[in-house]
N, C-alpha and C positions, 0 to 999 in steps of 0.2 A: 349390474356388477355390484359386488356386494361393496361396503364403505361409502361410495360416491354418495357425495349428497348429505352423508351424515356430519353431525356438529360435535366435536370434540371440545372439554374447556380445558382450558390449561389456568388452575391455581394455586393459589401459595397461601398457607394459610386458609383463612375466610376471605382473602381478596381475590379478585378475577383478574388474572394474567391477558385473557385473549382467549378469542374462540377460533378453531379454525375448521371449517368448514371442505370438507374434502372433496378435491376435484380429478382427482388420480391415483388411482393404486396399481403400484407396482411392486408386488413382494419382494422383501419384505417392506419397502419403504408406501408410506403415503403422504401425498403432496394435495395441500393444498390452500385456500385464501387466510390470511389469517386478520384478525381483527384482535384492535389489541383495546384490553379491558384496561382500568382505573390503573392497575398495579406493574402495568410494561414499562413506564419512562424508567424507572427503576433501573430494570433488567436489561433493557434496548444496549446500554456500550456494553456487558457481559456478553450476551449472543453475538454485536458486532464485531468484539474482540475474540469471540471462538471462533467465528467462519474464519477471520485475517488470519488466526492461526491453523488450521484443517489441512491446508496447502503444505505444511512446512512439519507434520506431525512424524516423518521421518527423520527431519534432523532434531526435534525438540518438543515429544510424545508430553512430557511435563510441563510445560508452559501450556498446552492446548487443556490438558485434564486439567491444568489450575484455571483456566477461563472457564473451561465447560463447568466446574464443578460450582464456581459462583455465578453463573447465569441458572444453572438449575437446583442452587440451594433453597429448601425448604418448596420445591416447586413439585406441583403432580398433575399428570395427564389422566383426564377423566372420560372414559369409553362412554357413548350414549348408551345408556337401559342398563350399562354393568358396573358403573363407579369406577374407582381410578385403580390404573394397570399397574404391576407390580414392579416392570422395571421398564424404561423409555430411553430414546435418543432422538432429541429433538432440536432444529434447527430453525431460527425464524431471520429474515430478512427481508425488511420493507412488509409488504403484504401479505409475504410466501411463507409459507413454514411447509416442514416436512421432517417426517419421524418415524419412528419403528419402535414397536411395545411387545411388551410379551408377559402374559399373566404368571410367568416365573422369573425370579430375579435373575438377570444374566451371570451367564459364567467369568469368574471372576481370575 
C-alpha cells in the first residue's frame, strides 16, 4: 500500500520538529508513529491545546484556528523524495500524529 512505511519530517525553520513514520493510510488522512526531533518541547502545549480544542470547533471555530495556527507557525511537512507539501493539517499526540497534505494550497 502505497505511504506505509514512509518517513515524513515535520520542520520549522533548520530545526527538526519530529519525524513520523506512517502506519496507516486512510484517505485523505495518514496516521502514524511520530518521534519528536530537538524542536517539539516548544510546540507539544500548541498541538495539546489544538486537539483540547477540535471537540468544541462548532461552538468556537476561532480559538481552535488560533491554537492550530501557533502550533503550526513557521512549521512544514516534508514528503520523502518530493520536499515539503504546499498546504498540511497535522495533528500530533504522545507518539501518534496524523495529517492530510496536498501539493495545492487549500481552499480558503
Amino acid at each position: 500500500m502505497p505511504f506505509i512505511g514512509e518517513v515524513w519530517r515535520v520542520e520549522r525553520g533548520t530545526d527538526v520538529v519530529g519525524e513520523i513514520t506512517v502506519t496507516e493510510a486512510n484517505f485523505p488522512w495518514l496516521n502514524g508513529r511520530f518521534a519528536p526531533g530537538p524542536a517539539y518541547p516548544e510546540l507539544r502545549p500548541h498541538f495539546a491545546r489544538e486537539l483540547e480544542l477540535i471537540d468544541t470547533l462548532d461552538d468556537d471555530l476561532s480559538a481552535w484556528e488560533d491554537a492550530y495556527n501557533r502550533a503550526s507557525d513557521g512549521v512544514r511537512l516534508v514528503a520523502p523524495g518530493a520536499g515539503p507539501v504546499a498546504e498540511f493539517l497535522l495533528h500530533i499526540e504522545g507518539d501518534a500524529a496524523w495529517f492530510r497534505w496536498s501539493d495545492e494550497p487549500f481552499p480558503k
